[in-house]
C-alpha positions as CSV (number, residue, x, y, z in Angstrom):
1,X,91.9,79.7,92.0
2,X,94.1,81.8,89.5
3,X,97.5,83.3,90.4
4,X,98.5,86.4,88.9
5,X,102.0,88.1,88.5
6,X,101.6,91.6,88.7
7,X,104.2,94.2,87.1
8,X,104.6,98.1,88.1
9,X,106.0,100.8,86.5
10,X,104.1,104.0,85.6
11,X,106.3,106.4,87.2
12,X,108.9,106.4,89.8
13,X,108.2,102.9,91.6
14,X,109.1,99.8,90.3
15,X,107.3,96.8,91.8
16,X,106.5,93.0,91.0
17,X,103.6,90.7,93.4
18,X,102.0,87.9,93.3
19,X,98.2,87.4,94.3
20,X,95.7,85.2,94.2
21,X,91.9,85.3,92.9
22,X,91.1,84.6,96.7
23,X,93.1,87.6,97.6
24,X,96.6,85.7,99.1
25,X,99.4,88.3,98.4
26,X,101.9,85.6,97.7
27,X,104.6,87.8,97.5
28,X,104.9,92.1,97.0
29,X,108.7,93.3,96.0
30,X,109.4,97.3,95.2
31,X,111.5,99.6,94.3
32,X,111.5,103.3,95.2
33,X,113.8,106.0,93.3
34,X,113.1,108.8,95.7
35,X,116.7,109.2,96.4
36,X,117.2,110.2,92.5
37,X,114.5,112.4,92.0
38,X,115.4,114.6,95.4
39,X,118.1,116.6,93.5
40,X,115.2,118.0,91.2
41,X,112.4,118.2,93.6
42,X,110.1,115.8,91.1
43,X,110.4,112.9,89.1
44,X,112.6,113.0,85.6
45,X,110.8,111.0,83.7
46,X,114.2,109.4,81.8
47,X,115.8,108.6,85.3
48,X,112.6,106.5,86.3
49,X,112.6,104.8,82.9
50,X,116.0,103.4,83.4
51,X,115.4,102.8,87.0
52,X,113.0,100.2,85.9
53,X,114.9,99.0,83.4
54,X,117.6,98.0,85.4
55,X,115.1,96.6,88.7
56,X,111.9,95.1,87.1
57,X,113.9,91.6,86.3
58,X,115.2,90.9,89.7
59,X,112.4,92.1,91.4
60,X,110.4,89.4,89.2
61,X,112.7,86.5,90.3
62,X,112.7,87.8,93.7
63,X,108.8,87.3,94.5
64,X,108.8,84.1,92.3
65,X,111.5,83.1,94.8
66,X,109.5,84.5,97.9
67,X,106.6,83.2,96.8
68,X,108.4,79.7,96.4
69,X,106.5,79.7,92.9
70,X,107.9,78.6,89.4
71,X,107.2,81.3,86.5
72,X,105.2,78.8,84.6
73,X,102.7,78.3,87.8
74,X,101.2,81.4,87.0
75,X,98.2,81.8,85.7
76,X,98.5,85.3,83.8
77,X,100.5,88.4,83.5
78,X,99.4,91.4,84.1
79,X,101.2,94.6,83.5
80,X,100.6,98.6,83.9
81,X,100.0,99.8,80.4
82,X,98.9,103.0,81.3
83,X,98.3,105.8,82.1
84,X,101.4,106.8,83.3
85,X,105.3,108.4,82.1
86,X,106.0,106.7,78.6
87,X,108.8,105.3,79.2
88,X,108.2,103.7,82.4
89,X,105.1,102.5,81.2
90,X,106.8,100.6,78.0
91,X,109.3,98.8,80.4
92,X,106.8,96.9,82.5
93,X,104.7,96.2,79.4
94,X,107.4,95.3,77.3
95,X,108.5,93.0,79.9
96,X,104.9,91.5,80.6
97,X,104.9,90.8,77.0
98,X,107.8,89.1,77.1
99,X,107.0,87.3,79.9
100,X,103.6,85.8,78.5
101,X,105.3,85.2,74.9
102,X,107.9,83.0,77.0
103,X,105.2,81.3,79.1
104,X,102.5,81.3,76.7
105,X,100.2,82.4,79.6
106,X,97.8,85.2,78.9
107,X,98.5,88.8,79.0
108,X,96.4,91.6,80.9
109,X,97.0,95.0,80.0
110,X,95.7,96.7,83.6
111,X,94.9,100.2,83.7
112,X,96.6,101.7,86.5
113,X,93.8,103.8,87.5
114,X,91.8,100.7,87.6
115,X,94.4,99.2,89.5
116,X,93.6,102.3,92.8
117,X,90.1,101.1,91.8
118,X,90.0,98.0,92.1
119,X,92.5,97.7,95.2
120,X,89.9,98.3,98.3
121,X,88.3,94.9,97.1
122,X,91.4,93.1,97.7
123,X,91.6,94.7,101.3
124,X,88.2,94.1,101.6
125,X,86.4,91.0,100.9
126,X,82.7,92.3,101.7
127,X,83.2,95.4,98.8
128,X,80.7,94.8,96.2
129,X,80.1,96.5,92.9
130,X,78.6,99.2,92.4
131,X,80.8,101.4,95.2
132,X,81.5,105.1,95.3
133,X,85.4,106.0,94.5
134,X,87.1,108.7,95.0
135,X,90.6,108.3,92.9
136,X,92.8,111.0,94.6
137,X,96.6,110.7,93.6
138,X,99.9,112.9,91.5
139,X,98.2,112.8,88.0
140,X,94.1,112.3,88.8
141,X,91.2,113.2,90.9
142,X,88.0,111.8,90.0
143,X,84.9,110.4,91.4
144,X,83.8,107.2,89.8
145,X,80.8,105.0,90.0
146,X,82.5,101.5,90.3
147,X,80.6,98.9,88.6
148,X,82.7,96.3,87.6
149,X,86.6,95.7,85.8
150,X,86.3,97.8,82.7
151,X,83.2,99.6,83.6
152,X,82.9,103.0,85.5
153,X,81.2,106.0,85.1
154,X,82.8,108.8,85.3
155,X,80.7,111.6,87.9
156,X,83.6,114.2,88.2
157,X,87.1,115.1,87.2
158,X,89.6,117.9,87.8
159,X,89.8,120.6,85.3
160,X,93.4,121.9,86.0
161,X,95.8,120.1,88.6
162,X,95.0,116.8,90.6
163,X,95.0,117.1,94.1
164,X,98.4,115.2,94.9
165,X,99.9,117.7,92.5
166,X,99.0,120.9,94.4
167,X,100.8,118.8,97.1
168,X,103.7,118.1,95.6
169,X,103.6,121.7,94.5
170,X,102.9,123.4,97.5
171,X,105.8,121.4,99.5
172,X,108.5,122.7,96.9
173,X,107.1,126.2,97.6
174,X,107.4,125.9,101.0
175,X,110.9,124.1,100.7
176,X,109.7,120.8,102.6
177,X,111.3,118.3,100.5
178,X,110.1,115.9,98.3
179,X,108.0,113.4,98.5
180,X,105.7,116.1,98.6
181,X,102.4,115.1,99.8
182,X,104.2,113.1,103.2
183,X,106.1,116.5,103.5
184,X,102.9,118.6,103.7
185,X,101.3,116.2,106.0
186,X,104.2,116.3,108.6
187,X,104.3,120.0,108.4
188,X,100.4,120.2,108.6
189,X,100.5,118.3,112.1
190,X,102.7,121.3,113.7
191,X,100.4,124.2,111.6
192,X,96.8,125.8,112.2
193,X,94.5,125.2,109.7
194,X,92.5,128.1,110.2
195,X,95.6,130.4,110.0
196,X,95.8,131.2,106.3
197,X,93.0,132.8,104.4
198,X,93.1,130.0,101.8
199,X,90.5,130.0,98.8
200,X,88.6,126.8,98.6
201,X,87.7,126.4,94.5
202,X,84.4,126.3,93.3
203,X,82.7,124.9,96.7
204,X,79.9,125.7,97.5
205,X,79.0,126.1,93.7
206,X,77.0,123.8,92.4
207,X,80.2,122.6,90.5
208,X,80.5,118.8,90.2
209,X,84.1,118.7,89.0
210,X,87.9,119.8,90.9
211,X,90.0,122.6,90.5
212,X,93.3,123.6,92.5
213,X,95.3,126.0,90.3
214,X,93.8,128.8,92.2
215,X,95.0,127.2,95.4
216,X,98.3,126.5,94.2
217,X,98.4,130.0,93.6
218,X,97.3,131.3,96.6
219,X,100.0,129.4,98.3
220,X,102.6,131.5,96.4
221,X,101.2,134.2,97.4
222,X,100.9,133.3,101.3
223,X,104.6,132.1,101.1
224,X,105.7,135.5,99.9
225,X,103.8,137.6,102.0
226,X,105.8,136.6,105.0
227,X,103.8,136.4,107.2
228,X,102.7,132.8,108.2
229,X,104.7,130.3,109.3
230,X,105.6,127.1,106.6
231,X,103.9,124.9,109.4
232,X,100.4,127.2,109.1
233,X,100.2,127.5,105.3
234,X,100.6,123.8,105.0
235,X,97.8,123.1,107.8
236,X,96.0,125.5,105.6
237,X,96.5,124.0,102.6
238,X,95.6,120.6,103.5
239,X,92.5,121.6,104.9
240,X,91.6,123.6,102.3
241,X,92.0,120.3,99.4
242,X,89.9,118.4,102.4
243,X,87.3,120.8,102.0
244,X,87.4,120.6,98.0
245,X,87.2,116.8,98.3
246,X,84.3,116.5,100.4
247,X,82.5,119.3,98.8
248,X,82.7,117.6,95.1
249,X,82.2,114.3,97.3
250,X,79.1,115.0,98.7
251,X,78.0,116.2,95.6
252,X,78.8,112.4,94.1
253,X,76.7,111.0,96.4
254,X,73.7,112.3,95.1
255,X,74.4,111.4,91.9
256,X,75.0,107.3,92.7
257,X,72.2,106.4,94.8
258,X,72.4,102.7,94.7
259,X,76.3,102.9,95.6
260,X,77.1,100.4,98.7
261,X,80.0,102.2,100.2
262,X,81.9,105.1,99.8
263,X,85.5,104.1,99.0
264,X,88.9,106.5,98.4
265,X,92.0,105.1,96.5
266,X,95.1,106.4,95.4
267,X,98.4,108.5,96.8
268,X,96.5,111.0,98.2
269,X,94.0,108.4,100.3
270,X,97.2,108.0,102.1
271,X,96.6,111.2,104.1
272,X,94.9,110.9,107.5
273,X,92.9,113.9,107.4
274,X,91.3,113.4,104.0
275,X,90.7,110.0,105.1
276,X,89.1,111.2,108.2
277,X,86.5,114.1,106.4
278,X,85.8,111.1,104.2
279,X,84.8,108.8,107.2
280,X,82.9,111.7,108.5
281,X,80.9,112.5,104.9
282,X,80.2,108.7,104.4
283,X,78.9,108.2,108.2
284,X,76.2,111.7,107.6
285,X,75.1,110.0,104.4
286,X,74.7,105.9,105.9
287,X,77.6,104.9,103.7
288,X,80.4,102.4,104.9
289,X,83.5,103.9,104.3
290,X,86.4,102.0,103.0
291,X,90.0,103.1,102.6
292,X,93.2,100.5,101.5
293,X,95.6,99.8,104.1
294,X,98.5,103.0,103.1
295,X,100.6,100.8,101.7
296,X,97.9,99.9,98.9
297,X,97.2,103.2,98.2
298,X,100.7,104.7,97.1
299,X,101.7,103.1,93.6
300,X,102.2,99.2,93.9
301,X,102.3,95.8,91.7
302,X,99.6,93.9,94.5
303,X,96.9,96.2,92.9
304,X,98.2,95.5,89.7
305,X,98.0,92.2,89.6
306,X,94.3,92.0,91.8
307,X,92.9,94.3,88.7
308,X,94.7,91.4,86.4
309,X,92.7,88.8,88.2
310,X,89.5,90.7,88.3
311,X,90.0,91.0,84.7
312,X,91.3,87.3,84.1
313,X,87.7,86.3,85.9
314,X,86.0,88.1,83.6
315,X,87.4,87.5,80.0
316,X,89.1,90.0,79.7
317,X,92.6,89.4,78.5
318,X,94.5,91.2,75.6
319,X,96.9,90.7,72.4
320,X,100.7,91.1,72.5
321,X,100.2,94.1,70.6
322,X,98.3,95.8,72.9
323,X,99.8,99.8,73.0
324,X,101.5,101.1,75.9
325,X,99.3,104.2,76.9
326,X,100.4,107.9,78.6
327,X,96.6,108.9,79.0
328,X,93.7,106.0,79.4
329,X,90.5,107.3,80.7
330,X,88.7,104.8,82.9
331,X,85.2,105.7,81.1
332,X,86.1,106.8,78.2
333,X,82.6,108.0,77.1
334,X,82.6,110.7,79.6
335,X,82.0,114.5,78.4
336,X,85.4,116.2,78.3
337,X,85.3,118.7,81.3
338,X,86.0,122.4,80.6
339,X,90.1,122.7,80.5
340,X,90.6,119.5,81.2
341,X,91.3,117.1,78.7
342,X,94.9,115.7,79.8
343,X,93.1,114.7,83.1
344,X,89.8,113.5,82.1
C-alpha cells in the first residue's frame, strides 16, 4: 500500500490530503478564497496566488496532523502542475518540490484534468478502464476515452467557452452572485425552463465538439429585453447547456463502443440536473452511470493525490525540474478543433 500527499492549487482553492492506493482518504484539508474574489465577480488571478502562498503550509501540517502521519511516512508527492492560473499552479509545485527534495520521496507532477478524471475511481472501486468521461468544469469541456493514467483519447472539445464558464457568465449577467454556477442552479429551481427561447449550439448537427458563446450571448440579450424573470432565463439556461451536453454525449458514445460506464467529472458534474440527463442518456444506451460524490467534483487535493497514486502504481514519477504548466492537454495528439486551441 502506498500513501500519497496530495497538493492543490490551480486556481482559487487551496487544498492538501492524504490517500491511500486502497482508496483510505486519510485526511482532506481546504481552503476556499470566495470571500476575496466576490468584490470582482471572478477570480484575480494574483489574489489566489498569494492566497496559496500564505495557506498551502499549514494546510500540509494540518492533514499530516489529522492523519496522525509523519511527513517522511509518505510514500510520494504529488502536486497540480497544471493546467491551471500560473501563479497558483507554481506555488503548489514549488512546494511539492520542496517537499520531495526534503524527503527524498518521489515527485508526481498530476495533471489536474487527470486529477477530475481519475477521481470517480477513487469513489468507486468497481470503475475500470476504459470508461466514458465527460470533464465538465470553469476552464474545460471535453469527452474523453479513459484508458488508463497518462492515456486518453480525446473524442470532443469546446471550441469557444467551457460550460462552467457560460455559468459563471450568465450568473454575473443576471446579477446572482458569484460562485456562479451554485448561483444559477439556485435560481434555476424557482425558473421555467421552457420560458426563454434559448439557442441550443450546434445540436442536432452532426457536430462532435461544444460551443456556448452563442448562448452566452443569447442570455444578454434575454436579460435586456425585459421581459423574463432572472429565475426563467436561468432555468433556461441550464437546460439549454443540459441539452448541449447530452447532445455531444450521445454522440461520444458511438464513438467508444467498448467503454464500461459512462462517468462525468468536474465543477460542473456538481449540478443535479446535468447529472440527472446524464443518468437518463447512460440508462437508454445500457451504460452504468457514475458521478463523484459533489465534493470530489469541485477542485480538491483527494483527487490529486489518487491521480499521484494511480501514477506512482504505474511508473510514472517525474524530475524536480519538471515545468509548471497554464495549458496541458490530456491527449495531446488530438487534432486542434476549429477556434479552439487555448481549450483543446
Amino acid at each position: 500500500m502506498a500513501l500519497i500527499l496530495g497538493l492543490e492549487s490551480s486556481c482559487d482553492e487551496t487544498a492538501a490530503a492524504l490517500v491511500t492506493s486502497d482508496r483510505r482518504i486519510l485526511a482532506h484539508k481546504l481552503a476556499g478564497q470566495e470571500a476575496a474574489h466576490r468584490p470582482y465577480g471572478g477570480v484575480v488571478p494574483e489574489i489566489a496566488a498569494r492566497a496559496h502562498v500564505e495557506v498551502l503550509t499549514p494546510l500540509v501540517e494540518a492533514a499530516l496532523a489529522e492523519a496522525d502521519v509523519r511527513l517522511d511516512e509518505v510514500d510520494a508527492i504529488a502536486a497540480t502542475a497544471g493546467p491551471g492560473l500560473i501563479g497558483g499552479v507554481m506555488v503548489g509545485l514549488v512546494t511539492g518540490k520542496a517537499l520531495a527534495l526534503a524527503t527524498g520521496k518521489p515527485l508526481i507532477a498530476v495533471n489536474h484534468l487527470e486529477g477530475h478524471a481519475l477521481s470517480a475511481r477513487l469513489a468507486d472501486t468497481d470503475l475500470a478502464f476504459p470508461y466514458l468521461l465527460l470533464l465538465v468544469s470553469g476552464g474545460h469541456c471535453q469527452v474523453l476515452e479513459v484508458r488508463g493514467p497518462g492515456d486518453y483519447r480525446r473524442l470532443a472539445t469546446t471550441i469557444d467557452d467551457a460550460a462552467g464558464e457560460a455559468f459563471d457568465k450568465t450568473a454575473k449577467l443576471l446579477g446572482l452572485g458569484f460562485p456562479g454556477g451554485p448561483a444559477v442552479e439556485a435560481a434555476a429551481r424557482s425558473g421555467d425552463p421552457a420560458a426563454v427561447p434559448l439557442p441550443r449550439p450546434l445540436v442536432h448537427s452532426g457536430e462532435h465538439h461544444f460551443s456556448f458563446a452563442g448562448l452566452k450571448g443569447a442570455v444578454l440579450r434575454a436579460r435586456d429585453a425585459g421581459t423574463w424573470s432572472a429565475e426563467d432565463i436561468a432555468a433556461s439556461f441550464q437546460q439549454a447547456v443540459v441539452d448541449c451536453l447530452v447532445d455531444r454525449t450521445r454522440i461520444a458514445i458511438g464513438k467508444a463502443p467498448g467503454a464500461t460506464a459512462l462517468v462525468v467529472a468536474g465543477g460542473v458534474a456538481a449540478n443535479s440536473a446535468v447529472r440527472g440527463a446524464l443518468q437518463a442518456l447512460a440508462a437508454r444506451h445500457d451504460l452504468p452511470f457514475i458521478a463523484p460524490p459533489l465534493w470530489l467534483c469541485t477542485d480538491n487535493a483527494a483527487m490529486i493525490a489518487w491521480a499521484g497514486a494511480e501514477r506512482f502504481a504505474a511508473g510514472l514519477i517525474d524530475p524536480l525540474d519538471v515545468a509548471a504548466r497554464a495549458r496541458w492537454p490530456l491527449d495531446p495528439t488530438a487534432e486542434k478543433a476549429r477556434g479552439a486551441g487555448v481549450k483543446a
